[in-house]
C-alpha positions in Angstrom: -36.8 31.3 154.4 -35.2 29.0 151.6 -32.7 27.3 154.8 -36.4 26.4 156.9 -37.7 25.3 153.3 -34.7 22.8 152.3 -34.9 21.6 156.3 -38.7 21.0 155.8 -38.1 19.1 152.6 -35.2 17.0 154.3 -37.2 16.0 157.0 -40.7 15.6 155.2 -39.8 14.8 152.0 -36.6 12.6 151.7 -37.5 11.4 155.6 -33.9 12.3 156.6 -33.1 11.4 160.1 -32.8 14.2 162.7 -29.4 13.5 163.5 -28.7 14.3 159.6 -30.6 17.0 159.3 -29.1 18.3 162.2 -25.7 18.0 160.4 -27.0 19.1 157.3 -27.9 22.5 159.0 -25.0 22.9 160.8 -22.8 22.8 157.8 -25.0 25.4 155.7 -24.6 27.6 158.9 -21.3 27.4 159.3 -20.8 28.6 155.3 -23.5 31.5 155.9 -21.1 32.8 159.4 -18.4 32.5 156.9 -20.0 34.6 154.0 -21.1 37.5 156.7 -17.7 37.5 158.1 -15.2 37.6 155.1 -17.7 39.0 152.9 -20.2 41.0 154.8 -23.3 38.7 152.7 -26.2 38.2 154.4 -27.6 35.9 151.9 -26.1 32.9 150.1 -29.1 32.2 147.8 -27.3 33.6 144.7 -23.2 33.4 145.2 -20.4 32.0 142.6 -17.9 29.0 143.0 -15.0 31.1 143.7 -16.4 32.1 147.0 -17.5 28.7 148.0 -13.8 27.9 147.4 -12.6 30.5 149.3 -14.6 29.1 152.2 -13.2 25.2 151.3 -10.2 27.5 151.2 -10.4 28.3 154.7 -11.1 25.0 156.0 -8.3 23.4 154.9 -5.9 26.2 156.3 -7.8 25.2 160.0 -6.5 21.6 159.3 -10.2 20.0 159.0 -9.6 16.6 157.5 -10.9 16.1 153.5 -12.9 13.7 154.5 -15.4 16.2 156.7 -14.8 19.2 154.1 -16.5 17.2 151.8 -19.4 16.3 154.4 -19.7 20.1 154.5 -19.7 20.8 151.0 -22.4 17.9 150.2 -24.8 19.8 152.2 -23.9 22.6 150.8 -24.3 20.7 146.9 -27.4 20.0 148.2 -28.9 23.1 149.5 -28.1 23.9 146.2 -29.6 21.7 144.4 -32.6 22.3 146.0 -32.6 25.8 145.4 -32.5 25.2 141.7 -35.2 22.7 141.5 -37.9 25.4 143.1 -36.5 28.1 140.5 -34.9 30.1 143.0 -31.4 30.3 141.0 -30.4 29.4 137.6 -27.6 26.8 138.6 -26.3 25.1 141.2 -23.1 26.4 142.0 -21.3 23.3 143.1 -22.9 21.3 139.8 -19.3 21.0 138.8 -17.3 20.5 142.1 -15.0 17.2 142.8 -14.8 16.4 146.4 -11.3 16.7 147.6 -9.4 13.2 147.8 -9.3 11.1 151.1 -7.8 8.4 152.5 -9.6 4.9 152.3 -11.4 4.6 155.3 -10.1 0.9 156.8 -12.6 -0.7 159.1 -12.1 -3.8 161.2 -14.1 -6.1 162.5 -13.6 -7.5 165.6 -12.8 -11.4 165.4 -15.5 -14.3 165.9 -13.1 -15.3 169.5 -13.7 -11.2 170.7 -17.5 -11.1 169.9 -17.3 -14.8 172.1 -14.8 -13.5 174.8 -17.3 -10.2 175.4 -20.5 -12.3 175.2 -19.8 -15.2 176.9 -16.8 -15.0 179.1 -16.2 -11.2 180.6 -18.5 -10.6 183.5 -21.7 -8.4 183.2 -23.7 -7.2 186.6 -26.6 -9.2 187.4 -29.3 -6.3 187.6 -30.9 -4.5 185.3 -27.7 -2.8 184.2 -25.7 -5.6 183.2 -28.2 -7.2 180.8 -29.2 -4.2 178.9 -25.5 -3.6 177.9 -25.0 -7.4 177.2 -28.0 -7.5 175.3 -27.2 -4.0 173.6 -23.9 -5.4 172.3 -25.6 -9.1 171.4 -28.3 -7.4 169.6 -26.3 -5.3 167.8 -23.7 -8.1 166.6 -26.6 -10.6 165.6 -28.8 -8.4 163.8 -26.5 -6.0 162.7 -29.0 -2.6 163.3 -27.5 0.5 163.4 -27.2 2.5 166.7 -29.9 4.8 166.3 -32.6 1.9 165.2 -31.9 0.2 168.2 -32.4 3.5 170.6 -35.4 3.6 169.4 -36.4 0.3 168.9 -40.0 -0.2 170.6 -42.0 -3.0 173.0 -44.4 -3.7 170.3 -40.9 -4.2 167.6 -40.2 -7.2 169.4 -42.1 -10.4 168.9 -40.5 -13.1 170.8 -43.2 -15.8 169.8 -42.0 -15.8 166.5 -38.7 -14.8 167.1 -38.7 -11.7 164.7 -38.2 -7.8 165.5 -39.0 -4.9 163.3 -36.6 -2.4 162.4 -37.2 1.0 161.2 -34.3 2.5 159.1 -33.3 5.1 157.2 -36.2 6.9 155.2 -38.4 5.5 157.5 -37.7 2.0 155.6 -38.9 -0.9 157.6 -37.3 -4.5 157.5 -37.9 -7.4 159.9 -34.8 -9.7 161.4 -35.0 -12.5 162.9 -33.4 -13.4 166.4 -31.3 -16.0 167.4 -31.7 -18.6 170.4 -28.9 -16.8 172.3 -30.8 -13.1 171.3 -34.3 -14.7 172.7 -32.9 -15.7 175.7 -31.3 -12.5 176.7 -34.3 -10.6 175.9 -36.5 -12.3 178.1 -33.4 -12.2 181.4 -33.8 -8.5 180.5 -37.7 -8.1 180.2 -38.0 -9.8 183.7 -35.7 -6.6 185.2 -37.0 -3.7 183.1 -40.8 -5.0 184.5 -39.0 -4.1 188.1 -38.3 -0.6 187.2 -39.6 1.5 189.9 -40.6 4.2 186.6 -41.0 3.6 183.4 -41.5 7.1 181.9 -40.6 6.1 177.9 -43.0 3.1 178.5 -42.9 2.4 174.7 -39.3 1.7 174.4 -37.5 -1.1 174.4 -34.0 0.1 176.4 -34.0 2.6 178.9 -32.0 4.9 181.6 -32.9 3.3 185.3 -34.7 6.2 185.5 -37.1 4.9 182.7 -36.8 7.3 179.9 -35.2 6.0 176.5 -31.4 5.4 176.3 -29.8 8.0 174.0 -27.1 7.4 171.2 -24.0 8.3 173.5 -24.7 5.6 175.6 -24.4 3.1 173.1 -21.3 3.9 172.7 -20.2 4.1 175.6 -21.3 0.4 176.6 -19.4 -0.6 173.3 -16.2 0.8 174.2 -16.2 -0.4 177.7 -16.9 -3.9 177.3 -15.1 -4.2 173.7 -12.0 -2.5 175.2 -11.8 -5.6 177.8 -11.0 -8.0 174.8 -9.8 -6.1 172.1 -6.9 -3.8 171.4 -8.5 -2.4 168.5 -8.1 1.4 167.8 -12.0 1.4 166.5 -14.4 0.3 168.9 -18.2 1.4 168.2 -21.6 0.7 167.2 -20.9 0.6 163.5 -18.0 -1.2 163.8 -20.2 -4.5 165.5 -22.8 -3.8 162.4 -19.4 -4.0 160.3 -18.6 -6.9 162.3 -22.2 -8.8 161.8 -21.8 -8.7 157.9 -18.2 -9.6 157.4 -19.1 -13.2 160.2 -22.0 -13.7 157.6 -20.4 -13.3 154.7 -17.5 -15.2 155.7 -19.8 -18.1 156.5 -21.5 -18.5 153.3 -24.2 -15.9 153.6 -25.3 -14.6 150.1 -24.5 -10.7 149.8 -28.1 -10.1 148.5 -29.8 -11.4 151.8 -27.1 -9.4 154.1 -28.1 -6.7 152.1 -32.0 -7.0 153.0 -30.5 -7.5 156.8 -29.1 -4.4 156.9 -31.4 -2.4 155.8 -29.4 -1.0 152.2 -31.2 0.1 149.5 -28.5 -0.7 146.8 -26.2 -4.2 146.6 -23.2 -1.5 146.1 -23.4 -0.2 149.9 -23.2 -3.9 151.0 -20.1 -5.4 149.0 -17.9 -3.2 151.0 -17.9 -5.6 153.5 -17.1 -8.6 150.8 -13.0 -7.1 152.1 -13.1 -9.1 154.6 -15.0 -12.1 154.3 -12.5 -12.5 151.1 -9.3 -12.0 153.3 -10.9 -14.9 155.6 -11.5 -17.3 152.3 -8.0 -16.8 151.6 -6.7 -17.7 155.2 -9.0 -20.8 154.9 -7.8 -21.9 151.4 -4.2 -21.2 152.3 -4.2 -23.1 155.3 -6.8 -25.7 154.3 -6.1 -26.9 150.6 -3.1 -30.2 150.1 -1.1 -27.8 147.8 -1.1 -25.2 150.4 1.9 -27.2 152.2 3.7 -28.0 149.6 
């Protein structure tokens, strides 16, 4: 009962999205499978650290990076923490707990020559195909959205008249973008094919399957990778990584960090100025190479 109360107050409450809710459940299952097999518990409502270390334990020894053992254990923390805020336990178990260390998680942008090369100079099929994945990957790079705002980004989001869309984020926060020239363009190439779809059974979506029901995250990714993969070698080639990718161009342009902070949709400046990495690498490059001293 308290596991279908703490998913009810993710999803109604904090307006979690169902992709992390999903996690979040998945990760207080996985500890409750654990407690009924090493310990024959049935109920995890009222257990001590030591047995939640067991279990962190356990998923070391199966060679589980830190980095998703901590995942797991902030659902856990926060299961938790719910549990003690409707008075059904005295303390909150993990109150005390430091996540495990991790590596720092490098993330690079692809350069302003690859987002051109993909965009403007690798070939895309003329159908209705070819310009929803071109303008997938140009929406996503000039707007900087994440993956899941633009699968479910709908007709009546996109105002080409006043060259604006509407985004709706995470905790159901919503935050208008404008759209380039370029963006405008592709979007009305694309409007005139999607109106020639023989079905259109998501109607109310903007991007959809052939067979007219809403594109789903995976293929997202997939377009990424394939057309990416054409003109760049690196490792890391996904949604994120473009929405990386929009901030770091911006930033290294002149863009304040407070205004590609309202872009992208964060709540605090701090989730932002990790980005700042690589728009400072990029003033360095130009000082080194621009400045008189610089050749001395």
């Amino acid at each position: 009962m308290s596991i279908d109360a703490f998913i009810n107050y993710l999803s109604l409450e904090k307006n979690f999205s169902e992709h992390t809710v999903t996690a979040y459940k998945k990760d207080i299952l996985s500890f409750i499978a654990f407690c009924k097999e090493e310990y024959n518990l049935d109920s995890i409502d009222k257990i001590d650290y030591a047995l939640i270390r067991s279990w962190i334990v356990s998923l070391v020894t199966l060679e589980i990076s830190n980095r998703s053992i901590n995942r797991k254990v902030a659902s856990l923390k926060a299961y938790y923490k719910f549990l003690h805020q409707i008075g059904k336990i005295d303390k909150n178990p993990l109150s005390n707990h430091k996540a495990l260390k991790t590596a720092k998680k490098v993330e690079v942008p692809f350069s302003k020559f690859e987002m051109e090369t993909v965009l403007n100079q690798i070939p895309y099929s003329d159908d209705y195909e070819g310009k929803r994945d071109k303008l997938i990957i140009e929406l996503l790079y000039t707007t900087g959205m994440r993956r899941a705002e633009l699968v479910n980004l709908k007709m009546t989001d996109v105002d080409l008249a006043s060259n604006l869309i509407k985004v709706l984020g995470k905790r159901k926060k919503q935050r208008i973008i404008p759209l380039l020239p370029s963006t405008k363009l592709m979007f009305n190439s694309f409007f005139n094919e999607r109106r020639e779809l023989a079905t259109r059974v998501d109607e109310q979506y903007v991007f959809l399957l052939k067979s007219g029901i809403k594109i789903y995250n995976n293929l997202v990714y997939r377009v990424i990778n394939k057309y990416l993969s054409k003109v760049s070698s690196k490792v890391k080639k996904s949604p994120h990584i473009l929405r990386h990718t929009f901030a770091t161009h911006l930033l290294a342009n002149g863009a304040d960090l407070n205004s590609v902070k309202e872009l992208l949709g964060h709540s605090s400046l701090a989730s932002t100025q990790v980005y700042t990495h690589n728009s400072i690498a990029e003033l360095k490059k130009v000082h080194s190479t621009s400045h008189p001293r610089s050749k001395k």
